[in-house]
C-alpha positions as CSV (number, residue, x, y, z in Angstrom):
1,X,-111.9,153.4,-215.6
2,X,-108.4,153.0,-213.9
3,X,-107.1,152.0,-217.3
4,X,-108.7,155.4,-218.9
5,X,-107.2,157.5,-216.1
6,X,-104.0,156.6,-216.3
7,X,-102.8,156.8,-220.0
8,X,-99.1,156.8,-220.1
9,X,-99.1,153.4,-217.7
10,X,-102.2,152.0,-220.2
11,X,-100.0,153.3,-223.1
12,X,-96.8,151.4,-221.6
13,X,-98.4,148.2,-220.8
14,X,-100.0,148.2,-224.4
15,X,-96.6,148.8,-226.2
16,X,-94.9,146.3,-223.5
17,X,-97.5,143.4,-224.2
18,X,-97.5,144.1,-227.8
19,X,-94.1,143.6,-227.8
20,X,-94.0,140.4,-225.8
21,X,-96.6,138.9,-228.0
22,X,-95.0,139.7,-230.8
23,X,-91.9,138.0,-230.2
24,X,-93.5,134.8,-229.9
25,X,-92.0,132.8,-232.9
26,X,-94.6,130.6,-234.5
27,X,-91.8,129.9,-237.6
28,X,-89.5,128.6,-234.8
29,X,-92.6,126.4,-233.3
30,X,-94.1,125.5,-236.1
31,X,-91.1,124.0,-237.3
32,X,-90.3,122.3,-234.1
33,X,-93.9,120.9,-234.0
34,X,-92.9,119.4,-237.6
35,X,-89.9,118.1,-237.6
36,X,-88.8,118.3,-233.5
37,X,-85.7,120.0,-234.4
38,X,-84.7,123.0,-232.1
39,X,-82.9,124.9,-234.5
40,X,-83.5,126.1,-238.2
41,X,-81.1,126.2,-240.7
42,X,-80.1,130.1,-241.9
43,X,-81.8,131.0,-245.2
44,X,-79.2,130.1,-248.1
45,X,-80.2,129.6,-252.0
46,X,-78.5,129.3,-255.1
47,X,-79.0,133.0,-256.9
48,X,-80.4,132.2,-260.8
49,X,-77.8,132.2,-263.5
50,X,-74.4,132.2,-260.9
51,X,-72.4,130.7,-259.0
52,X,-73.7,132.9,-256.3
53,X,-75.9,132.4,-252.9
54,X,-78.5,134.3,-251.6
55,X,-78.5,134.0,-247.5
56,X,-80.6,135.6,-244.9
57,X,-80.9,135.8,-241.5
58,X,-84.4,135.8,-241.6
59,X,-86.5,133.6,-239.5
60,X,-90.4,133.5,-240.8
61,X,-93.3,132.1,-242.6
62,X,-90.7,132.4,-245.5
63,X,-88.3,129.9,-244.6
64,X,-90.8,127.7,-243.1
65,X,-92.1,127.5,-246.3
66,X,-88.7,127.0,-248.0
67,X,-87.7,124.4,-245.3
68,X,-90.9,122.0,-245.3
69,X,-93.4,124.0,-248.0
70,X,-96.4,125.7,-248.7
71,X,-98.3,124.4,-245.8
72,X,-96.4,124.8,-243.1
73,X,-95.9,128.2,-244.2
74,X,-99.6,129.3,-244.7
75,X,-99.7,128.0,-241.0
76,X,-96.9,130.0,-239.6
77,X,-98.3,133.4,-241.7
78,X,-101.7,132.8,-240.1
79,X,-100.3,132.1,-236.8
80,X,-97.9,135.5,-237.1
81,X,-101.2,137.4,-238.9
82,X,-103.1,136.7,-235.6
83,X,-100.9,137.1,-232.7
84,X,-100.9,140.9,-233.3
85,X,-104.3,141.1,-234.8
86,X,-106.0,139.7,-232.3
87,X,-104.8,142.0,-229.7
88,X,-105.1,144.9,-232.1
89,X,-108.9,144.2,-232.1
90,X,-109.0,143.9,-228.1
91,X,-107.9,146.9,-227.4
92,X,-109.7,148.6,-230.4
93,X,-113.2,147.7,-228.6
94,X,-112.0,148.0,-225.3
95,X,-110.8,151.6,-225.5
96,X,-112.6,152.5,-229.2
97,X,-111.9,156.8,-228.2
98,X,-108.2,156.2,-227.8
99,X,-105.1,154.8,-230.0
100,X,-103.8,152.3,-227.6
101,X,-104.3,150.1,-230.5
102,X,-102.0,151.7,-232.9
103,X,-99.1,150.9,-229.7
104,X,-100.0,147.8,-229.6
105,X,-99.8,147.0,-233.3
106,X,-96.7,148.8,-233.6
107,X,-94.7,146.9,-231.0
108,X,-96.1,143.7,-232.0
109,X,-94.4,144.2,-235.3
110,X,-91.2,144.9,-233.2
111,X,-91.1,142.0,-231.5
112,X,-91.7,139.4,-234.5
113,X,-88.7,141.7,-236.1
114,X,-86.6,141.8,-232.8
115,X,-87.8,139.0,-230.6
116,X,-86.1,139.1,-227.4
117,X,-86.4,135.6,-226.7
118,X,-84.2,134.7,-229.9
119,X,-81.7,137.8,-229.5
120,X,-83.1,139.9,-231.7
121,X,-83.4,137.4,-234.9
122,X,-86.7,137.1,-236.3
123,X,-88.8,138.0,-239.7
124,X,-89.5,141.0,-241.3
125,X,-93.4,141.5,-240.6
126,X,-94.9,141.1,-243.6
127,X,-97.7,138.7,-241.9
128,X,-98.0,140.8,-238.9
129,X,-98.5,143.5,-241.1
130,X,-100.9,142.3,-243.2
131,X,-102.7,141.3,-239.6
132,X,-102.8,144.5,-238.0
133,X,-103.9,146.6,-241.4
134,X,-107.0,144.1,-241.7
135,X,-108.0,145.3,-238.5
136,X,-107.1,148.8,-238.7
137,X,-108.5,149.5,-242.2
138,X,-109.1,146.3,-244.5
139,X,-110.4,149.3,-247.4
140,X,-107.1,150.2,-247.5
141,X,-105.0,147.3,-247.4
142,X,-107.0,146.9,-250.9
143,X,-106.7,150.3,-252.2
144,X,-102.8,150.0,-251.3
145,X,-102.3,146.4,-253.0
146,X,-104.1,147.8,-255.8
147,X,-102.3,151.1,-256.7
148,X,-99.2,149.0,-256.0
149,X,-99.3,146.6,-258.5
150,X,-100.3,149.3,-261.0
151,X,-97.1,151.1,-260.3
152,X,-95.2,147.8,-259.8
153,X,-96.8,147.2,-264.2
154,X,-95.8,151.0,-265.1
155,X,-91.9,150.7,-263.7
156,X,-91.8,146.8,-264.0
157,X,-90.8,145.8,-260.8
158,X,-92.4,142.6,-258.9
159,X,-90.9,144.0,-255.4
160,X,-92.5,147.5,-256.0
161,X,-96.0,145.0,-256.0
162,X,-95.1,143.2,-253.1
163,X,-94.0,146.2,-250.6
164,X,-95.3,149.4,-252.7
165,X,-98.3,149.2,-250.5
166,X,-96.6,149.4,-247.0
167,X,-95.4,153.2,-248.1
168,X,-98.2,153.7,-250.0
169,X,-100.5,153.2,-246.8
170,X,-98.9,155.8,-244.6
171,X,-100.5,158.7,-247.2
172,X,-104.1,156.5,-247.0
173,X,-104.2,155.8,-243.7
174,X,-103.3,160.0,-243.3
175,X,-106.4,160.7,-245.9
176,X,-108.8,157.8,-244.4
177,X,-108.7,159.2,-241.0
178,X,-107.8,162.6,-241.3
179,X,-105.3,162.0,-238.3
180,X,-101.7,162.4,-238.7
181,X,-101.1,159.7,-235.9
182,X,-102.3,156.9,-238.3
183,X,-99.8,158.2,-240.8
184,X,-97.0,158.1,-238.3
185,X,-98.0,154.6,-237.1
186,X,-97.9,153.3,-240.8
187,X,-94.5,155.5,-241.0
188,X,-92.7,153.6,-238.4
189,X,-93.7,150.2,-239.5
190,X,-92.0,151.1,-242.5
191,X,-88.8,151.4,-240.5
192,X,-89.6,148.9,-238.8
193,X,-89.7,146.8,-242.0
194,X,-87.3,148.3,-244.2
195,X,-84.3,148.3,-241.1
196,X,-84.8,144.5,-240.9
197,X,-84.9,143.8,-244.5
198,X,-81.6,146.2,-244.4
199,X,-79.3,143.2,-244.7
200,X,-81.3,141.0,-247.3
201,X,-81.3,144.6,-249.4
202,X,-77.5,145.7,-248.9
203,X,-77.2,141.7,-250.5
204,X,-79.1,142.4,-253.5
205,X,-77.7,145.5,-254.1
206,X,-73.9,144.1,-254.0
207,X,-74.9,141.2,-256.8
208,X,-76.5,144.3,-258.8
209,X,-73.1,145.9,-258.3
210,X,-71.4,142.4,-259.5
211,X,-73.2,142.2,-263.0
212,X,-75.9,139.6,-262.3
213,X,-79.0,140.6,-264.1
214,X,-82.2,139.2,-262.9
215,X,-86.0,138.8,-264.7
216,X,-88.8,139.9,-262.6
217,X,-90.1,136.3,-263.1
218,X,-86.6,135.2,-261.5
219,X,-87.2,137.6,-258.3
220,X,-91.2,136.9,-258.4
221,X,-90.2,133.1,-258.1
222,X,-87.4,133.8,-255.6
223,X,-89.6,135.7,-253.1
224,X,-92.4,132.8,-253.5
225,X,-94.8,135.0,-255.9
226,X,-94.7,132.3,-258.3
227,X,-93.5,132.5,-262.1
228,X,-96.6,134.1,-263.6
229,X,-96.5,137.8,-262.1
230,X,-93.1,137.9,-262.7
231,X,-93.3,136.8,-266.3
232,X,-96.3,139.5,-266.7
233,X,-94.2,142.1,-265.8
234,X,-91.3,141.4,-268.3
235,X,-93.7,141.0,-271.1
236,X,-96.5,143.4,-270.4
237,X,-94.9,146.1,-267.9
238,X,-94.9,149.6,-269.4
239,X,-90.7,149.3,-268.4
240,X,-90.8,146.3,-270.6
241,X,-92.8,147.4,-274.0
242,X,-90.7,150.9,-274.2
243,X,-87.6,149.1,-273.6
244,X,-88.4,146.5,-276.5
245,X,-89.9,149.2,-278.5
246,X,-86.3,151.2,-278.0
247,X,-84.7,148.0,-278.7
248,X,-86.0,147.5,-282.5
249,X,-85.8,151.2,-282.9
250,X,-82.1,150.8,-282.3
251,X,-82.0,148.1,-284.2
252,X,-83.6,149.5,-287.4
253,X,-81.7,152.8,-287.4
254,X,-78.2,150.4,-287.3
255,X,-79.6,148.8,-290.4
């Protein structure tokens, strides 16, 4: 009752413990636990087909899984998937008429992003995410995924697959609940995500600008999709059968 009467102090201690939570970094102690080393190494790869590296300061269930594999990686995404779902649901059922939740959620995926116990250097949310939107609508984390791959096979692009549904979810969570609130929850976390993967993009962008040409099986294996949807997408992509078909058309008319 003291909680319900007093919404801006319930709605600051929500956002305040979401954030706190958030910042916990389960990469950082999961790889401690693994190999008792305090500090991970940055995110650096070889880029396919140069004599160019990839780096990142990114610090998630990603380069756990680059640093010690699969495993240790499922672990950390659970453990990142959780530590803002779980007190998403809380406060769902404990105040089920208000949006505390939606706060909570929201600076949860802050603080895994910008984690003030590691000035400000964390992931980029995708497990959070995926956490939070299970909780919040599990239809439409489904509904998103799907309609993203099908425009990720129309314009064949394996990152439109993997992040198409975080845009695509501000409009669905908007229709679902008939509340513009949900809409601008889902349209923050898109900042949220897109300003931290700001750095990793700009990156990509400046070895477009240098030449390097990249399959979507070379992106799908480099953002740990595996070969197979990548390799789809440059044979069986709508992108990929006009190009070919343009490609023997030009062909025959030189002949």
């Amino acid at each position: 009752m003291f909680m319900n009467d007093h919404q801006w102090l319930t709605a600051i201690l929500c956002g305040v413990t979401g954030y706190l939570i958030g910042s916990v970094s389960f990469a950082r102690i999961v790889y401690f636990l693994a190999t008792r080393k305090r500090h991970i190494e940055p995110f650096s790869e070889p880029v396919p087909h140069s004599d160019e590296t990839f780096e990142s300061d990114l610090v998630s269930a990603t380069l756990v899984t680059k640093k010690l594999g699969k495993r240790y990686g499922v672990i950390t995404s659970l453990a990142d998937m959780l530590k803002v779902a779980i007190p998403t649901l809380l406060v769902k059922l404990a105040f089920p008429e208000e949006l505390y939740f939606l706060l909570i959620a929201l600076f949860g995926v802050a603080g895994h992003n910008f984690p003030v116990y590691y000035r400000f250097v964390g992931g980029r949310g995708e497990s959070s995410i995926l956490g939070i939107i299970l909780v919040i609508n599990w239809f439409g984390l489904l509904v998103a995924n799907l309609a993203a791959t099908i425009l990720g096979f129309i314009v064949g692009s394996v990152l439109v697959i993997r992040w198409g549904g975080y845009v695509i979810l501000i409009f669905w969570l908007w229709y679902w609940f008939d509340d513009w609130r949900y809409a601008l929850f889902m349209l923050l976390i898109n900042c949220l995500f897109w300003i931290s993967m700001r750095k990793d993009l700009s990156r990509f962008i400046e070895l477009k600008k240098k030449g390097l040409v990249f399959s979507e099986e070379d992106v799908s294996e480099f953002i740990l999709m595996g070969k197979s949807m990548g390799r789809a997408l440059d044979r069986y992509s709508l992108y990929a059968i006009i190009k070919r078909f343009v490609s023997k058309s030009g062909e025959r008319h030189r002949r």
